[in-house]
C-alpha positions in Angstrom: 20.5 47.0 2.3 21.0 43.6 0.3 19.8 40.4 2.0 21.9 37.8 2.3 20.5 34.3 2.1 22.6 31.2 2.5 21.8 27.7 1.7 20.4 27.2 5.1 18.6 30.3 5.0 16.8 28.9 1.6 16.3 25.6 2.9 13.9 27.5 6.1 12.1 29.7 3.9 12.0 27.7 0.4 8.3 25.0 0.8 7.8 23.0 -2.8 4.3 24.4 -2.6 4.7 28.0 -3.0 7.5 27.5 -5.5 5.8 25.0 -8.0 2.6 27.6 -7.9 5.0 30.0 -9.1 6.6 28.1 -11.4 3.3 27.0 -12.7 1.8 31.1 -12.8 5.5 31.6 -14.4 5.1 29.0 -17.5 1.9 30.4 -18.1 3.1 33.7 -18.5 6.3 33.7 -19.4 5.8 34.2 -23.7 4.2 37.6 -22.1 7.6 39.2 -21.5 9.2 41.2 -24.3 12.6 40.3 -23.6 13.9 37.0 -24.2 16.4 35.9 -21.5 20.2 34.7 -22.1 21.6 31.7 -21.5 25.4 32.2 -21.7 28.0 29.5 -21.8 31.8 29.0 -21.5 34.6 26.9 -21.6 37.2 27.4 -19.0 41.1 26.7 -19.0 39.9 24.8 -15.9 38.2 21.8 -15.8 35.1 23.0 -15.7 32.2 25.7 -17.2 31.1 29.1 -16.8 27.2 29.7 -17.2 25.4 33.0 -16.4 21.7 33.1 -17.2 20.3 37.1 -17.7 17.4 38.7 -17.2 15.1 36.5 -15.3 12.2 38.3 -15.6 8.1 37.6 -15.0 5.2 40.0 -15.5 3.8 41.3 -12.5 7.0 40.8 -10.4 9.0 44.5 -10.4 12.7 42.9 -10.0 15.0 40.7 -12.1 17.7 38.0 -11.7 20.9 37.4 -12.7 22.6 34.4 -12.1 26.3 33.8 -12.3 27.1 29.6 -12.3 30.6 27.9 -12.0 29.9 23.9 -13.0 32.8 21.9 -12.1 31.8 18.0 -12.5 34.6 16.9 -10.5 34.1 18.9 -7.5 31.7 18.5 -4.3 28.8 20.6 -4.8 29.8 20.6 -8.8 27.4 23.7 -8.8 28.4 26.9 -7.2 27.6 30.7 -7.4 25.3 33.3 -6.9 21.9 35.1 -8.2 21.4 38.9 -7.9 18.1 39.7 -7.4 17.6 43.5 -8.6 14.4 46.2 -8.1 13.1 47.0 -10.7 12.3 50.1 -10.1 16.3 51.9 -9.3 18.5 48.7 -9.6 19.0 47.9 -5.6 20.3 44.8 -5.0 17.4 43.4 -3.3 19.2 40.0 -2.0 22.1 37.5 -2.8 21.3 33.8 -3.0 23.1 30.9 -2.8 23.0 30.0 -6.5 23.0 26.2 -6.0 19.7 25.7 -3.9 18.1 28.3 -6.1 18.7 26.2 -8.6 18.2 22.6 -7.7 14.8 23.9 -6.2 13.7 25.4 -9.4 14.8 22.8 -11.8 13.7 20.2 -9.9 10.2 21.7 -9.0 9.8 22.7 -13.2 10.8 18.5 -13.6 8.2 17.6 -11.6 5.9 19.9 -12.8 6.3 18.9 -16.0 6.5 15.1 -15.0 2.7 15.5 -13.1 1.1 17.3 -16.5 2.3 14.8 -19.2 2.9 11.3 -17.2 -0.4 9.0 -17.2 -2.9 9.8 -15.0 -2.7 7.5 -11.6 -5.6 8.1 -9.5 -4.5 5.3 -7.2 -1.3 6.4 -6.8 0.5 3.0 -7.4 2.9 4.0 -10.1 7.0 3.1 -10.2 8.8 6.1 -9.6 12.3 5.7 -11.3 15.2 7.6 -10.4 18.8 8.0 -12.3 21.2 10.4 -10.3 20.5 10.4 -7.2 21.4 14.5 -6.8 20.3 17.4 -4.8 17.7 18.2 -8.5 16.6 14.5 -8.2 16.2 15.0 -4.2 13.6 18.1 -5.4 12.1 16.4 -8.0 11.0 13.6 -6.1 9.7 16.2 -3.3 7.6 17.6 -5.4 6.6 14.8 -7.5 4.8 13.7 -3.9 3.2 16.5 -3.1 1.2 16.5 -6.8 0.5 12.9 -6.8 1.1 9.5 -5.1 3.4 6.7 -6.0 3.9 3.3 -4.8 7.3 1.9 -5.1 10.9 4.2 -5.9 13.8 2.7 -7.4 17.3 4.7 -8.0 20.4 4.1 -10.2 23.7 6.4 -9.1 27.3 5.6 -10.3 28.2 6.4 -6.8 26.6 3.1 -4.8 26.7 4.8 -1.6 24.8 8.0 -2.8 22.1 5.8 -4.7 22.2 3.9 -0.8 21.6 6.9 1.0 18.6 8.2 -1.5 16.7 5.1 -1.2 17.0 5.5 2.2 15.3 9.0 2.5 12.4 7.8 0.3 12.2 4.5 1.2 13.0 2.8 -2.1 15.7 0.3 -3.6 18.8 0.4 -5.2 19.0 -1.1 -8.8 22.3 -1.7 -10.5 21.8 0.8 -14.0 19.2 3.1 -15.7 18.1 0.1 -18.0 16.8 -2.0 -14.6 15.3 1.6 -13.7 13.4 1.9 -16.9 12.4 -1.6 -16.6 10.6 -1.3 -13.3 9.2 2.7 -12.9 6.0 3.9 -14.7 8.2 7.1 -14.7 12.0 7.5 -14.9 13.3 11.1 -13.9 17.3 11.7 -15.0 19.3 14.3 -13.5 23.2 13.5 -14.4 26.3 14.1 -15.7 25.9 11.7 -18.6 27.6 12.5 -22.1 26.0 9.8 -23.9 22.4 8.4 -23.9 21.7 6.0 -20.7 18.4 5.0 -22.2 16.9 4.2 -25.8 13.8 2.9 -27.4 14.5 -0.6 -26.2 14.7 0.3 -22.6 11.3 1.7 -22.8 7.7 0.3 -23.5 4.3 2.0 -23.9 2.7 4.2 -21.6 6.0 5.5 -19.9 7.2 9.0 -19.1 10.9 10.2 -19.1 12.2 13.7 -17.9 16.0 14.2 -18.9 17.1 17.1 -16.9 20.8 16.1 -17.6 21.2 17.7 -21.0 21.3 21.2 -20.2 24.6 22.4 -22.0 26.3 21.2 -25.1 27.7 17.6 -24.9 25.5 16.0 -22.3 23.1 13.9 -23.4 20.6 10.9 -21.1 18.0 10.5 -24.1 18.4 8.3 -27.2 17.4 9.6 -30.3 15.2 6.9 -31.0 13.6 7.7 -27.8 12.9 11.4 -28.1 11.5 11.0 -31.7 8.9 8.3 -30.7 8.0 9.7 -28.3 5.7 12.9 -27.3 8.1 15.3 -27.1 8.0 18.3 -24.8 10.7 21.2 -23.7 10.7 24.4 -22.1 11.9 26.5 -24.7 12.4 25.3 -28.4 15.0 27.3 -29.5 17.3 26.7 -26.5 16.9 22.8 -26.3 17.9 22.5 -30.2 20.7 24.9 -29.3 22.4 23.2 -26.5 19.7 21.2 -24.4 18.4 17.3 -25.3 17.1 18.2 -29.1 21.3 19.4 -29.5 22.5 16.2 -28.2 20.4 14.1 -30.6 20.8 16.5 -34.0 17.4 17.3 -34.0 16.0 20.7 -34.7 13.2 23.2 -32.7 10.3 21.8 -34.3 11.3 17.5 -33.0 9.6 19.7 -30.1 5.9 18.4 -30.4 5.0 21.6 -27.5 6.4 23.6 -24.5 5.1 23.2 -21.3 3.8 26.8 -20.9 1.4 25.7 -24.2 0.5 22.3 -22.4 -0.2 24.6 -18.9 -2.6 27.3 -21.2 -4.3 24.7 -23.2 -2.6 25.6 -26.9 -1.5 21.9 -26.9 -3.6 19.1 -25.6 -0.7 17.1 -24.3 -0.9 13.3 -23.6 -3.7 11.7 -24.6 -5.2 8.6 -24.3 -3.4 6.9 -27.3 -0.5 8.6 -26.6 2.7 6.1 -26.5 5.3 7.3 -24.5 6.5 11.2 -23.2 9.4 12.9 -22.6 9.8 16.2 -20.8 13.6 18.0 -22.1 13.8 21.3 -20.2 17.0 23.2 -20.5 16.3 26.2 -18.0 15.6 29.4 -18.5 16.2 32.8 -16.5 12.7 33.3 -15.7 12.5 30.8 -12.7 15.5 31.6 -11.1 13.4 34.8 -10.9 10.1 32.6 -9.5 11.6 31.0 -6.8 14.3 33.8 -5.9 11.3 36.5 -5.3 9.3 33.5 -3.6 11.9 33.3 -1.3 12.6 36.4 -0.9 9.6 37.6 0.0 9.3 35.2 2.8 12.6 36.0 4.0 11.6 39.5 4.4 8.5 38.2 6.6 10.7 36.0 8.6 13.4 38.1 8.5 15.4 35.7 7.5 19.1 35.7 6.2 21.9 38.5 6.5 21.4 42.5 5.7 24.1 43.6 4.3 25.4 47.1 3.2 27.5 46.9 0.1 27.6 50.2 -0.6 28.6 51.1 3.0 
């Protein structure tokens, strides 16, 4: 029997808690596995992309993901599809999930996990949180960003007015007319958009501030100046995909612009930001291995709650 499990059904059983500890358990061990995971992209005669992202796999866990994406910008979600969750022991499909809440959840729970370890401590909690696409991955980040430390004010920048509205709303924050006014008033500006040119640059930034692009994730997109990235202390998920098609792609600079990944940050191989350190950026592209983190979180607690649909495909 395959379970079934819907965007609603994720939204009951998904809690940022459980997921970022296992996103955080994943980046640690994730150089442990012995086979690197694909990231596969495609132009379409449509107007849009094909991605499929295969195996996502994490010791300890006896199952893998595959994850089949359609990205049309255009369209309304502009993310669609499905991950397969597989035993590892014979194959069974274990479960079907909606591929787009899977997704925000994870690469908005990594952003913010990333965003708490290299942003300047705040102990008081009255930091600017700056937002730039104002998204269901921006929606996550910002969930989790709150339950690992406090902020005081929130500020957002959409190209859609109504959307940027509507988010401020939720988090009780204000609307700001472009990402340069957001960069000017958050401590720490998270982007999560469409953007196929930089937004922001060296000038929009000053010392002490933290940036996580989440927007370049596939060849052509790009939220992150040069400039920026290369004064910066740098920080990506996985070298070799970011130079290939993530934020180091966009700006023509190679792996090692990368000063660290976060799994080296989380195990203690790089110090990360220190107390003369200028400004950070975390560039994450996504990787295969936490689709797999929160797709077995959630399934598990699916299984408890019995949540979802069984299905018999084979029937």
């Amino acid at each position: 029997m395959t379970r079934l499990l819907t965007r609603s059904d994720l939204v009951t059983v998904l809690e940022p808690e459980s997921c970022l500890k296992a996103l955080e358990e994943g980046f640690r061990q994730a150089d442990a596995t012995t086979i690197t995971g694909q990231r596969i992209r495609t132009d379409l005669p449509f107007p849009g992309t094909a991605t499929a992202l295969i195996p996502g796999l994490l010791p300890g866990i006896d199952a893998y993901t595959v994850k089949v994406n359609a990205k049309f910008p255009g369209a309304r979600p502009a993310l669609r599809g499905v991950i397969c969750l597989h035993s590892g022991r014979d194959g069974e499909l274990l479960a079907l999930l909606d591929s787009a809440t899977v997704t925000a959840w994870r690469t908005g729970l990594a952003a913010a996990l990333g965003t708490h370890v290299l942003a300047a401590p705040d102990p008081a909690g009255e930091a600017v949180l700056g937002v730039v696409g104002a998204g269901a991955q921006a929606e996550i980040m910002v969930r989790g960003m709150r339950s690992l430390r406090g902020f005081g004010d929130l500020v957002v920048h959409d190209t859609d007015p109504e959307r940027a509205a509507d988010f401020a709303g939720r988090h009780h924050g204000r609307v700001l007319g472009s990402a340069a006014e957001v960069a000017a008033a958050a401590d720490v500006v998270l982007l999560a958009t469409w953007s196929r040119a930089p937004l922001l640059g060296l000038a929009d930034s000053r010392p002490g501030q933290h940036f996580t692009t989440l927007g370049a994730d596939e060849p052509g997109k790009q939220e992150l100046s040069a400039d920026l990235l290369r004064s910066a202390l740098l920080v990506v998920d996985d070298r070799e995909q970011a130079a290939a098609m993530g934020a180091l792609a966009a700006a023509g600079l190679p792996p090692g612009a990368a000063d660290a990944t976060l799994g080296e940050l989380l195990t203690g191989t790089h110090p990360g930001r220190l107390p003369a350190t200028d400004r950070t950026v975390y560039a994450p592209v996504g990787l295969p291995w936490q689709d797999l983190a929160v797709a077995w979180t959630a399934y598990q607690r699916a299984e408890r709650l019995r949540a979802g649909t069984r299905i018999d495909l084979l029937g």
